[in-house]
C-alpha positions as CSV (number, residue, x, y, z in Angstrom):
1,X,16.8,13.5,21.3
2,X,13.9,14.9,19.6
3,X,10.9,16.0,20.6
4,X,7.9,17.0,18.9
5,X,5.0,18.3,21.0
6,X,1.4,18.8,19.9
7,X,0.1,22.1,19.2
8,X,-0.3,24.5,22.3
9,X,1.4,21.9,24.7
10,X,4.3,23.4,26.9
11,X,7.4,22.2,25.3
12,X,9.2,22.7,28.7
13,X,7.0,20.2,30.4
14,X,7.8,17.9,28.1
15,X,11.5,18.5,27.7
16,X,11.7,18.3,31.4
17,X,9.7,14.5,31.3
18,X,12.6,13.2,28.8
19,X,14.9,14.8,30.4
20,X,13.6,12.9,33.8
21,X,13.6,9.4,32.1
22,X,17.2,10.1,30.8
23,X,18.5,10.5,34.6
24,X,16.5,7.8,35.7
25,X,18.3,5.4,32.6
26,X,21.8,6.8,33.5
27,X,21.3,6.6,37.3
28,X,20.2,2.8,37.0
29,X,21.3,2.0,33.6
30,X,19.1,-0.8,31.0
31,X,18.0,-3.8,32.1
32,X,19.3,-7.2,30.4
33,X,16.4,-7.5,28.8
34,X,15.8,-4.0,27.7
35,X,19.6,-4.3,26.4
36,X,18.8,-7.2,24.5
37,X,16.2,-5.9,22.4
38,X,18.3,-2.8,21.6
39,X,20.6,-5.0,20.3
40,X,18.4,-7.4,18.1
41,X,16.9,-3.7,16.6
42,X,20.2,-2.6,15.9
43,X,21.3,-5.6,14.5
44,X,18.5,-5.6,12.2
45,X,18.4,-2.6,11.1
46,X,21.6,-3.2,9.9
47,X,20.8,-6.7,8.3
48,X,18.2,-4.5,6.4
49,X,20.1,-2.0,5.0
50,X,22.8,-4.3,3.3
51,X,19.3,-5.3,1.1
52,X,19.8,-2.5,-0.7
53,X,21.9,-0.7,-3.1
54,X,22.1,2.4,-1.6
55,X,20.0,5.8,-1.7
56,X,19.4,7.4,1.8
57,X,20.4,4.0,3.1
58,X,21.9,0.9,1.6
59,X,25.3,-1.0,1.2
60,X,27.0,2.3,-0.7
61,X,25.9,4.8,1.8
62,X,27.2,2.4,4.9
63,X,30.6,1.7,3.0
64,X,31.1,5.6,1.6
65,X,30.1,6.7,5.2
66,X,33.0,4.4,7.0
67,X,35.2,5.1,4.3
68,X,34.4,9.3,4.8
69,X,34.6,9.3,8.2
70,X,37.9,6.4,9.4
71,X,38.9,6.0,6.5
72,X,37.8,2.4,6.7
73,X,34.8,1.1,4.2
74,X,34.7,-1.8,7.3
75,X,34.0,0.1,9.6
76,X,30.5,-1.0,10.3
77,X,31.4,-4.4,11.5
78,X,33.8,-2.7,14.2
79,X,30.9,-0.6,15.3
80,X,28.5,-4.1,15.3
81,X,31.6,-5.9,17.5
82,X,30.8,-3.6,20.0
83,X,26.9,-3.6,19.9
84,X,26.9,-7.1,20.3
85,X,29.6,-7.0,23.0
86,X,28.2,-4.3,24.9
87,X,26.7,-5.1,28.5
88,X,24.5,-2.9,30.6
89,X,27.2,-1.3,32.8
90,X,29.0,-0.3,29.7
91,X,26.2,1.5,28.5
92,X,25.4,3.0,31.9
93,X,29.1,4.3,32.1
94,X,28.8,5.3,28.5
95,X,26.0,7.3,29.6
96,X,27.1,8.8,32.4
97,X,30.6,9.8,30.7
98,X,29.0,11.6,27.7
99,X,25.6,12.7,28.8
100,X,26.2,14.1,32.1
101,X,28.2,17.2,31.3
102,X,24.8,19.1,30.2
103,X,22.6,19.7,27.1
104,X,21.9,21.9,24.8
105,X,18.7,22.7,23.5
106,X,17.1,24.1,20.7
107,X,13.4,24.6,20.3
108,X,12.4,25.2,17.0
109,X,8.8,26.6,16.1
110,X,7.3,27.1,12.9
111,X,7.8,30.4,11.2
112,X,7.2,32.1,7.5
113,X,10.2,32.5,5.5
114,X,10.9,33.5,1.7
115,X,14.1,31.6,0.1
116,X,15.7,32.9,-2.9
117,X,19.2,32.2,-4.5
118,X,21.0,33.6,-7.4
119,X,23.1,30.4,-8.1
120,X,23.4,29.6,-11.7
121,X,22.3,26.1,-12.5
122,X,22.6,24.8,-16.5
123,X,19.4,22.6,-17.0
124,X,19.4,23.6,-20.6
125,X,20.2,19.4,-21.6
126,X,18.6,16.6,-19.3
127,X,21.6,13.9,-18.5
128,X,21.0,10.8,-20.7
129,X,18.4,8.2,-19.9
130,X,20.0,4.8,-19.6
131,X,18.9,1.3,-21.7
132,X,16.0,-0.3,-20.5
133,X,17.1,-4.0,-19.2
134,X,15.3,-7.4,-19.2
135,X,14.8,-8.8,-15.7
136,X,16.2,-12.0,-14.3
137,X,14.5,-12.6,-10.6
138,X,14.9,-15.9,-9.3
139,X,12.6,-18.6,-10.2
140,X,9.8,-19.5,-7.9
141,X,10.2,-23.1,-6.4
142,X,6.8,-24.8,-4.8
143,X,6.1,-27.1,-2.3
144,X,2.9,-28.6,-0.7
145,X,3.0,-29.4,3.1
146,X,0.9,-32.3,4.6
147,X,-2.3,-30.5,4.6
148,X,-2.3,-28.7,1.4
149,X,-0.9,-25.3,2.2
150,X,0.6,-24.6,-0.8
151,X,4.2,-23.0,-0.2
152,X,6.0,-21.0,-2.8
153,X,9.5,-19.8,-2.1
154,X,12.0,-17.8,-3.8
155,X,15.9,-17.9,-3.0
156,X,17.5,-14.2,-2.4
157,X,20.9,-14.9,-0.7
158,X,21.9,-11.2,-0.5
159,X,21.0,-10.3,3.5
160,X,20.0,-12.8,6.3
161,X,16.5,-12.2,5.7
162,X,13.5,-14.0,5.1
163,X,10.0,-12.7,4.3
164,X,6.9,-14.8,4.9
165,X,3.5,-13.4,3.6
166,X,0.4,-15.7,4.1
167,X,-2.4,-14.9,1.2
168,X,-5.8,-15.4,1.9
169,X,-8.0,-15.8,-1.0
170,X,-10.6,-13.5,0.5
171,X,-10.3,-9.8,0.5
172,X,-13.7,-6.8,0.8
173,X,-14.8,-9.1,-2.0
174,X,-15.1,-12.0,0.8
175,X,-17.6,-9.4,2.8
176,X,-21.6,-10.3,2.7
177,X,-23.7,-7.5,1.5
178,X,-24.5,-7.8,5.4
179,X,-21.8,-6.9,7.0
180,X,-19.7,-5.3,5.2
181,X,-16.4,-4.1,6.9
182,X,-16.2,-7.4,8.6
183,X,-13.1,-8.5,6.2
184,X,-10.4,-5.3,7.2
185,X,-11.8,-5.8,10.9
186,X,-11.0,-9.6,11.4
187,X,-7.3,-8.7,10.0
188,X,-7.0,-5.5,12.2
189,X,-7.4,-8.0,15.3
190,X,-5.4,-11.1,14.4
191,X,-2.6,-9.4,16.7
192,X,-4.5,-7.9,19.4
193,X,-4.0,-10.7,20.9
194,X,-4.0,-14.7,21.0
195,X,-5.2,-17.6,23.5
196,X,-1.7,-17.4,24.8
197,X,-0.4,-14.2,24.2
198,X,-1.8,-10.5,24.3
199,X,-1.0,-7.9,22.2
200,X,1.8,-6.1,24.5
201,X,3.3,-9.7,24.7
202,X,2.6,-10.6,20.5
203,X,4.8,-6.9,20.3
204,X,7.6,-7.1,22.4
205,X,8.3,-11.4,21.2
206,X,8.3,-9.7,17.7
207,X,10.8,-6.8,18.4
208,X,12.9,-8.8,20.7
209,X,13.3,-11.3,17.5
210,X,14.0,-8.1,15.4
211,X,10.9,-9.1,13.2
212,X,8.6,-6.9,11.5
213,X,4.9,-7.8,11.5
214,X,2.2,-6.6,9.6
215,X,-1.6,-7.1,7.9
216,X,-3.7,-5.7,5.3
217,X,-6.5,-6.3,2.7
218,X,-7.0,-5.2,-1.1
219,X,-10.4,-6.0,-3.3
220,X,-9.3,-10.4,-3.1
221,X,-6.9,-10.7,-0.8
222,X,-5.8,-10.6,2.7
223,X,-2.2,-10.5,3.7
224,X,-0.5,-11.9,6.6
225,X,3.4,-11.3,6.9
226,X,6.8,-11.2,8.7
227,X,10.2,-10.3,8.1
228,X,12.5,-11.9,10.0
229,X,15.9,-11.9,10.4
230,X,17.5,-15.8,9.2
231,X,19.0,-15.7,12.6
232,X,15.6,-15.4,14.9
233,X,13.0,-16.5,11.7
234,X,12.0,-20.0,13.8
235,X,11.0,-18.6,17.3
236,X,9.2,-15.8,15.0
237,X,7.7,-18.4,12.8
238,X,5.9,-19.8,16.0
239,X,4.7,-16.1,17.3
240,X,3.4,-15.6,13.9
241,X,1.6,-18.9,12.8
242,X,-0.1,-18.7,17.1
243,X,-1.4,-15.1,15.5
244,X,-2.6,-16.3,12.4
245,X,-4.4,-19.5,13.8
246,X,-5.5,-18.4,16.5
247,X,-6.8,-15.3,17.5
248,X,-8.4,-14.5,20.8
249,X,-10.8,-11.8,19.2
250,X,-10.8,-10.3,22.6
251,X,-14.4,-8.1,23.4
252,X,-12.3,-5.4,24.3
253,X,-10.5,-4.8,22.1
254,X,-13.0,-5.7,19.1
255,X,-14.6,-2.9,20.6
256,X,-11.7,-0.5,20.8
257,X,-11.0,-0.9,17.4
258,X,-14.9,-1.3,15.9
259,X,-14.7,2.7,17.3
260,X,-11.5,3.2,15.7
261,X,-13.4,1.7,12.4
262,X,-16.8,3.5,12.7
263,X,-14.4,6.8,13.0
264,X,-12.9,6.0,9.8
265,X,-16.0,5.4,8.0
266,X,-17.4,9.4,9.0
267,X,-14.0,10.6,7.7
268,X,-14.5,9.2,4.9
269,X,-17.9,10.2,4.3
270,X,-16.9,13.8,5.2
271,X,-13.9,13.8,2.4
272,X,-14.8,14.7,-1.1
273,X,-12.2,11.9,-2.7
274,X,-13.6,9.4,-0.6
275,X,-16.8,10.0,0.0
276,X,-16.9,8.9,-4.0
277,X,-15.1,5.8,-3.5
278,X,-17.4,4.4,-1.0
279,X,-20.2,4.7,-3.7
280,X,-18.6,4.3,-7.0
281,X,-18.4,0.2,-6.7
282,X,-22.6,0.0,-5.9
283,X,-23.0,2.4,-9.3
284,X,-20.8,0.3,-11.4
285,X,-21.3,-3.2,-10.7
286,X,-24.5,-3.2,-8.9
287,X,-26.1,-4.4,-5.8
288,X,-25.2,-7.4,-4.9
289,X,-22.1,-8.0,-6.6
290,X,-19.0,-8.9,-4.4
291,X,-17.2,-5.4,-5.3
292,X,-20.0,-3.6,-4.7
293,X,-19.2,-2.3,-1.4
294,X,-17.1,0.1,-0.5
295,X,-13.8,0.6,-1.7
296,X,-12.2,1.7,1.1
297,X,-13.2,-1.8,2.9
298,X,-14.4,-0.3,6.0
299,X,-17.9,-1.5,5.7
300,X,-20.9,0.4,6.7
301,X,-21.9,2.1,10.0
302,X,-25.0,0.5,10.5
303,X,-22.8,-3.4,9.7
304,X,-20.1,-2.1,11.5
305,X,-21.5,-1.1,14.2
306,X,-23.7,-4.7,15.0
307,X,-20.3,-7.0,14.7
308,X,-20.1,-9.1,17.2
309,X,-17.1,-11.4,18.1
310,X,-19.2,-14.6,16.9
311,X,-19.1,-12.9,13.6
312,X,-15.4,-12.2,13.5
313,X,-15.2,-16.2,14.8
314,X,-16.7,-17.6,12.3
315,X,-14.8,-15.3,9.2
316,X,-11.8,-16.6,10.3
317,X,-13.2,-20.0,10.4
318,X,-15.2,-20.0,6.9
319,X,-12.2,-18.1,5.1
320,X,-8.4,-19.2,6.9
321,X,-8.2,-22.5,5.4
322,X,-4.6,-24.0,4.1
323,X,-6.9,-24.9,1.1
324,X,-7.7,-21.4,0.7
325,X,-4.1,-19.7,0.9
326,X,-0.4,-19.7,-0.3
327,X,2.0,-18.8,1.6
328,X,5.0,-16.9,-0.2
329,X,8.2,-17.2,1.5
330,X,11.0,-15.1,-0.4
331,X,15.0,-14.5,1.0
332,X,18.0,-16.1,2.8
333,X,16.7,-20.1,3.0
334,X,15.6,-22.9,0.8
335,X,12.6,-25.2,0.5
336,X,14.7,-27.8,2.0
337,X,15.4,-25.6,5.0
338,X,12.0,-23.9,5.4
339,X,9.4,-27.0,4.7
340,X,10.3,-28.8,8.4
341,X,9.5,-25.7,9.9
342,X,6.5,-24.3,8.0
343,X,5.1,-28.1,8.9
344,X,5.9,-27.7,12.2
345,X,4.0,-24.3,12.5
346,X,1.1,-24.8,10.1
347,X,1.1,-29.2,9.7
348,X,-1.9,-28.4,12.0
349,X,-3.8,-26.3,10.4
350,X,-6.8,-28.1,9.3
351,X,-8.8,-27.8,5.7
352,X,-12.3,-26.7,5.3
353,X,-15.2,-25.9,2.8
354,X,-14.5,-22.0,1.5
355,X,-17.5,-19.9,0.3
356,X,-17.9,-18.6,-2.7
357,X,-17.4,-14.2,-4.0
358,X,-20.2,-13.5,-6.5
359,X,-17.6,-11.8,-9.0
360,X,-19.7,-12.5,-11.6
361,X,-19.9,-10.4,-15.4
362,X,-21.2,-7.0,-15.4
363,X,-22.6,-5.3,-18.3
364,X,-20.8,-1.7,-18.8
365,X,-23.4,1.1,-18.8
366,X,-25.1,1.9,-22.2
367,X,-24.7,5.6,-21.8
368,X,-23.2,8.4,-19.7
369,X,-24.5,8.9,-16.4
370,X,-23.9,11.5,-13.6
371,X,-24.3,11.9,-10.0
372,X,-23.9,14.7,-7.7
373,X,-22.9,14.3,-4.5
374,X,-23.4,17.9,-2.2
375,X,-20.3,18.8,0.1
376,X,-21.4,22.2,0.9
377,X,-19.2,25.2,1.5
378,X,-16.0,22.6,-0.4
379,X,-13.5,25.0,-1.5
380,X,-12.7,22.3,-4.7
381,X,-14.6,19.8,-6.2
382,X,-13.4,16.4,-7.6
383,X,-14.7,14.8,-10.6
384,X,-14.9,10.8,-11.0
385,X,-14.6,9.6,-14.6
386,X,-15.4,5.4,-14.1
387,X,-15.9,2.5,-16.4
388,X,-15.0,-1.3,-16.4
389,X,-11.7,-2.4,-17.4
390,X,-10.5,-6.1,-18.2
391,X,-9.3,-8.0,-15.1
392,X,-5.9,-7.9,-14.5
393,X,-4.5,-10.5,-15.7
394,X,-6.1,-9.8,-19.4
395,X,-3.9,-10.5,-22.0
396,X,-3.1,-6.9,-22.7
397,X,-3.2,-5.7,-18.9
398,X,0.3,-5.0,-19.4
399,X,0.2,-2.5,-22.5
400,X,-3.2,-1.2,-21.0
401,X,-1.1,0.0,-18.4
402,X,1.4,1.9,-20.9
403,X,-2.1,3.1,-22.4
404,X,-2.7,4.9,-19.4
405,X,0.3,6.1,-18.5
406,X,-0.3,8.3,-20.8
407,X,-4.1,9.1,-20.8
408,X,-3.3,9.7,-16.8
409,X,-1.2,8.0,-15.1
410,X,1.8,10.0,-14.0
411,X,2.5,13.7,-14.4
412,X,3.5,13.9,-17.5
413,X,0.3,12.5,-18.4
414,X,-2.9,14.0,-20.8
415,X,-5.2,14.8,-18.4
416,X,-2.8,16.2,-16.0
417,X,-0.4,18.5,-18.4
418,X,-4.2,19.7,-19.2
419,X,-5.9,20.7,-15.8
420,X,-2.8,21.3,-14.1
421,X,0.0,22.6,-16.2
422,X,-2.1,24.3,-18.5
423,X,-4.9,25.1,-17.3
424,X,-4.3,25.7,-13.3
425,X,-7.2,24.6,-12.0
426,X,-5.8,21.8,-10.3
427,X,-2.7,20.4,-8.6
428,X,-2.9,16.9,-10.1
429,X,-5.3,15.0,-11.6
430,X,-4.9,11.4,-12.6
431,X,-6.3,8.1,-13.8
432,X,-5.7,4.2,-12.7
433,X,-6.5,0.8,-12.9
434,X,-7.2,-0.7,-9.3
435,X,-6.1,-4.2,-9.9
436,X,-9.3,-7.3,-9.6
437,X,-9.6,-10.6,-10.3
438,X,-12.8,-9.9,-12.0
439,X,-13.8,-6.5,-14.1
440,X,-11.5,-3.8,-12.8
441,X,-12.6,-0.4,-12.2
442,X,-10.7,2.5,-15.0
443,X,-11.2,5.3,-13.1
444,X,-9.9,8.8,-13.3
445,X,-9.5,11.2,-10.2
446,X,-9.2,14.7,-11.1
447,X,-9.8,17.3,-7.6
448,X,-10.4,20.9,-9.4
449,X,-11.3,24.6,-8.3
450,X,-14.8,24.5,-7.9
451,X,-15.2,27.7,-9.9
452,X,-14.0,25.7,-12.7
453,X,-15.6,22.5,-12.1
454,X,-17.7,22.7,-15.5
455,X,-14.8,23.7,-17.2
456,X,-12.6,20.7,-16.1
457,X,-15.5,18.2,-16.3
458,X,-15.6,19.7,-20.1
459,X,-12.2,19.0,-20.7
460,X,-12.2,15.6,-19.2
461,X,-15.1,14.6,-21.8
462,X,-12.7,15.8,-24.5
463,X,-9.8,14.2,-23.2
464,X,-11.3,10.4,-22.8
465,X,-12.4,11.2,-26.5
466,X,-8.9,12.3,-27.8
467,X,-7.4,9.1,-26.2
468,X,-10.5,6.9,-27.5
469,X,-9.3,8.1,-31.7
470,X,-10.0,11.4,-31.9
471,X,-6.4,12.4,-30.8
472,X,-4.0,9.3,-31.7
473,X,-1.3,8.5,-29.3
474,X,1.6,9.3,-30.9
475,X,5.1,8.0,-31.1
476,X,6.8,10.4,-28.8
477,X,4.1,9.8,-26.2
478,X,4.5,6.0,-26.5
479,X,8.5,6.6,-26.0
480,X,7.9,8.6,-23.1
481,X,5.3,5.8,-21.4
482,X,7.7,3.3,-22.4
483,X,10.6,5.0,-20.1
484,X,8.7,5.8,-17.0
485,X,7.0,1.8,-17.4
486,X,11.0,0.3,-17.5
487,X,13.7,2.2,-16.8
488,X,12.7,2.3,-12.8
489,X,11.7,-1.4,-12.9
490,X,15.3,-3.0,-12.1
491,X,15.1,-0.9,-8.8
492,X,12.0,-2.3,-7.4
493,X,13.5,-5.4,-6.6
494,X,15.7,-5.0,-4.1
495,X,14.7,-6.5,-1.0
496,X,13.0,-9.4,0.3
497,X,9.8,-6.9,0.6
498,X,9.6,-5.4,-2.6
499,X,10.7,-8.7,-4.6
500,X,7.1,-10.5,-2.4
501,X,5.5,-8.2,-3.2
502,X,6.1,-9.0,-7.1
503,X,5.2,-12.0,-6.6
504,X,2.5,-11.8,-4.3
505,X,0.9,-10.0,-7.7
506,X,1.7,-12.7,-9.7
507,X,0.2,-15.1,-7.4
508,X,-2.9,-13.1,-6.3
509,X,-3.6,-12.2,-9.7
510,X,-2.7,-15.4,-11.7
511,X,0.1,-14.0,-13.9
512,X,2.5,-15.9,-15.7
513,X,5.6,-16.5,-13.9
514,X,7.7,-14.6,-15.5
515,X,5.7,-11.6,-16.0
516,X,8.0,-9.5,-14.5
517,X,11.2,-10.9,-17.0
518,X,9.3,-10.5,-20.2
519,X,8.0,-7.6,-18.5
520,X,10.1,-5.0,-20.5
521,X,10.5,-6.8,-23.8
522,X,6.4,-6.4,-24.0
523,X,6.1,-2.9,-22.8
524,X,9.4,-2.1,-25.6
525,X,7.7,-4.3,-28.2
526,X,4.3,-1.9,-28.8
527,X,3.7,0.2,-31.2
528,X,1.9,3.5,-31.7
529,X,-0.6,1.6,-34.1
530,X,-0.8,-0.9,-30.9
531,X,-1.6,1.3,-28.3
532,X,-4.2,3.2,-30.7
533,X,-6.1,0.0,-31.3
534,X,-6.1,-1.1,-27.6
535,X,-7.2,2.6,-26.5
536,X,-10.0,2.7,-28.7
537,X,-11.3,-0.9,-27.8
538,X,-11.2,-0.6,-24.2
539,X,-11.7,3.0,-23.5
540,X,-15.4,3.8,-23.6
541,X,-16.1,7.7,-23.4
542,X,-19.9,7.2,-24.5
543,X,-20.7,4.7,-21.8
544,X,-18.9,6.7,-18.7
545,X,-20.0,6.7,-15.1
546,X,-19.4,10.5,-13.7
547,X,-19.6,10.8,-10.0
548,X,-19.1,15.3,-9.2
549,X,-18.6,15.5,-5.3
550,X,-18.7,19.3,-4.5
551,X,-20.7,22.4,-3.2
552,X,-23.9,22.2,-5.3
553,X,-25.2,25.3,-4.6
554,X,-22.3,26.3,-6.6
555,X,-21.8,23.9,-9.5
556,X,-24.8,21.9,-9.9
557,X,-26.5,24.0,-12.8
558,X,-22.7,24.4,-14.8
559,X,-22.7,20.4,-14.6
560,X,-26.5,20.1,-15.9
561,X,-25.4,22.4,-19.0
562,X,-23.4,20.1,-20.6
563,X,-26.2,18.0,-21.1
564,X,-23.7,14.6,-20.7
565,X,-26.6,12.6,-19.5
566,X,-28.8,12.1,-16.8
567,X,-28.2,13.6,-13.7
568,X,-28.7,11.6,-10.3
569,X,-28.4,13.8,-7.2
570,X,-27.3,10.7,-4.4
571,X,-26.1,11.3,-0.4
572,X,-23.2,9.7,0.8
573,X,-24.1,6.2,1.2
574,X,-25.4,6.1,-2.5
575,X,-28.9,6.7,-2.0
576,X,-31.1,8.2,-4.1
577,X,-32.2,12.4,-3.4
């Protein structure tokens, strides 16, 4: 057993309580049902790991760890026999044979320490890179049920698994200027509970079925999904359609978790990074526009705080429509398995008028700007560089993304070889494209010393110059982009998850279908000349949104030196000082 106490609690205390519960297990031993749902966990567990490949878990560590330690690579099925065998006097007589003859117990506290070896390693030649592969994933195969849920499904036969994730066209974007914040709240409390079933009860029907559960919301979407094991996936199907049709929206806990929200907003407004985020969308695209708000999604104290249940009601009413969703289904069945049972759960479902997001064109700014934000007595500063970027399924999303992979998007990038590597004055700095239906933020992230915070914003101006012409991207660069875009990408597809979550993208985003297969061939196909062109049309370094989030006292007049443009002093819900 492990324990981990918190910081100045008596670790005896609590090493006594476990120790109290484990006599109190091996005096009575599990219940049937407690039994029962060690079993299904175990069980699946195991279904999962066969998913993969291997790497801290996965079909080669399983077999290599049989084969190391019996000298059988079957082993695990053995070991399985007996888990699903195993009744609750075994296990109390297990317990009582093993654990009763004492413990021993070590309490480890955190210490300083100083390593240092004198082994002789040769790094003097990397070990070769492999070839870069084309992707084959299975094809997607569609299906419409009675009221117009549209269902996609993709066959992966490998593990008894099947992953359902229900996308809601919706998303922050679906917020009202309002109440913002309303969006991530109606998701948190789909499973707090349901007319039929609480949250304790909506928990324990999902681990008892081995399933895994989950929600969450991006800039258009929201998310509902399950994994569940082939074996359990119809009595999981009918907890997880009550859940997403019909939430109870409890007053309780909408106000438990309206707390839980309203705390997360004053940590964010308390941290330099995100501070930023929260007003970066307002200074791009403008008031009004439906990616304006935040981009955390948490909304506004002031909204937050006047949601009311009726609100939450009538979200889920406006926005959870079949008409208004997919629903992804990706592993161990087929569309002639799955469509009888989806109809079952969801046939009922009915259709209804969806509003509309104002994602509407936005003008990029005509010339730099900069705002200061005042974090006094922050030990580092962090420098926003923002502009518009294409949506994300623009034809040249894909090499925009090899684009900046190197301007700033892994370590081995520009900007971060610069402020970190080089110069020190950082310990990463990077740049990304947060994917939209509509005009995409390009926005890079760079948290610096705030001695050096004029210094590093200086640099930053030269680099988005350099990138834009003034330093061509050359063909070793574009090699090295190429290799961290592909070589990875045939591992990323393992598992049921990983391989909906590809083509949840797709979906979400309107992609081709085979993005991900041609995937390769396009990032292998550019050229230096290429990547030059597309840098120069898309990056802007003359029409730049700067957002500086820092002590003032101590940076502000460095930043007004470089004369980069005018210079807006804001608070942290974007308002003008």
């Amino acid at each position: 057993m492990t324990l981990t106490a918190r910081p100045g609690a008596d670790a005896h205390k609590l090493e006594a309580a476990a120790d109290e519960e484990l006599r109190a297990l091996m005096k009575s031993g599990p219940t049937a049902g407690e039994l029962e749902i060690a079993k299904t966990a175990i069980l699946a567990s195991y279904t999962r790991i066969v998913e993969r490949v291997g790497g801290f878990g996965g079909k080669s560590d399983l077999l290599a760890s049989c084969a190391t330690y019996t000298g059988n690579p079957d082993c695990y099925k053995e070991y399985l026999a007996a888990i699903k065998a195993a009744t609750p006097a075994q296990v109390r007589q297990a317990m009582n044979e093993w654990l009763a003859d004492g413990d021993y117990v070590l309490e480890v506290k955190p210490f300083a320490t100083n390593y240092a070896t004198t082994a002789k390693l040769d790094r003097s030649q990397p070990p070769p890179l492999g070839k870069a592969e084309s992707l084959n994933l299975p094809p997607m195969r569609k299906a419409t049920l009675s009221n117009g849920l549209k269902v996609v499904l993709a066959e992966r036969h490998a593990a008894p698994l099947v992953n359902l994730s229900m996308m809601i066209d919706a998303g922050y974007a679906s917020d009202s200027q309002e109440l913002p914040g309303l969006a991530s709240l109606t998701m948190d409390m789909l499973d707090e509970g349901t007319a039929t079933r609480n949250a304790s009860k909506i928990s324990e029907e999902f681990e008892s079925l081995g399933a895994n559960f989950s929600t969450h919301t991006n800039l258009d979407g929201a998310f509902v999904q399950l994994n569940a094991l082939k074996a359990t996936m119809p009595k999981a199907l009918d907890v997880y359609a009550d859940v997403l049709l019909h939430p109870a929206f409890a007053q309780h806990e909408l106000d438990r978790l309206k707390k839980d929200q309203l705390a997360a907003i004053q940590r964010e407004k308390s941290n330099p990074s995100t501070m930023a985020l929260r007003v970066i969308p307002s200074l791009v695209y403008g008031k009004g526009h439906a990616y304006s708000l935040p981009l955390t999604g948490s909304g506004t104290e002031a909204a937050v705080a006047r949601i009311g249940r009726d609100d939450l009601v009538k979200y889920h009413q406006a926005w959870f429509t079949p008409n208004n969703a997919t629903l992804l289904v990706v592993g161990d069945t087929t569309l002639a398995e799955i469509t009888p049972l989806l109809e079952k759960a969801f046939g009922g479902w009915k259709a209804g008028a969806t509003p509309k997001k104002n994602i509407a064109q936005v003008a990029p700014a005509d010339k730099p700007v900069v705002y200061l934000m005042d974090k006094p007595g922050a030990l580092q500063s962090v420098i926003y560089g923002v502009q518009l970027a294409p949506p994300r399924n623009s034809p040249d999303a894909v090499q925009l993304g090899v684009v900046n992979n190197i301007f700033g998007g892994n370590f081995g990038s520009r900007i971060n070889m610069n402020l970190r590597e080089d110069k020190h004055w950082s310990y990463g700095v990077r740049s990304s494209l947060p994917p939209a239906l509509g005009q995409r933020l390009y926005m890079s992230t760079s948290p610096v010393q705030s001695d050096k915070t004029k210094e590093a914003l200086q640099e930053l101006v030269r680099e988005y110059g350099d990138i834009a012409g003034a330093k061509p991207i050359t063909a070793a660069e574009l090699t090295d982009a190429k290799n961290n875009e592909t070589l990875a990408l045939a591992g990323s597809f393992e598992t049921a998850g990983q391989l909906a979550g590809a083509y949840g993208t797709i979906l979400q985003y309107k992609l081709p279908e085979n993005y991900y297969n041609t995937f390769t061939d396009t990032v292998l196909a550019m050229t230096p000349e290429q990547a030059n062109a597309l840098a120069a049309r898309t990056i802007a370094p003359g029409k730049l949104v700067w957002v500086v989030v820092g002590d003032m006292g101590k940076v502000e007049a460095g930043v007004r030196e470089l004369n980069l443009g005018e210079v807006r002093k804001i608070d942290a819900d974007g308002n003008p000082l």
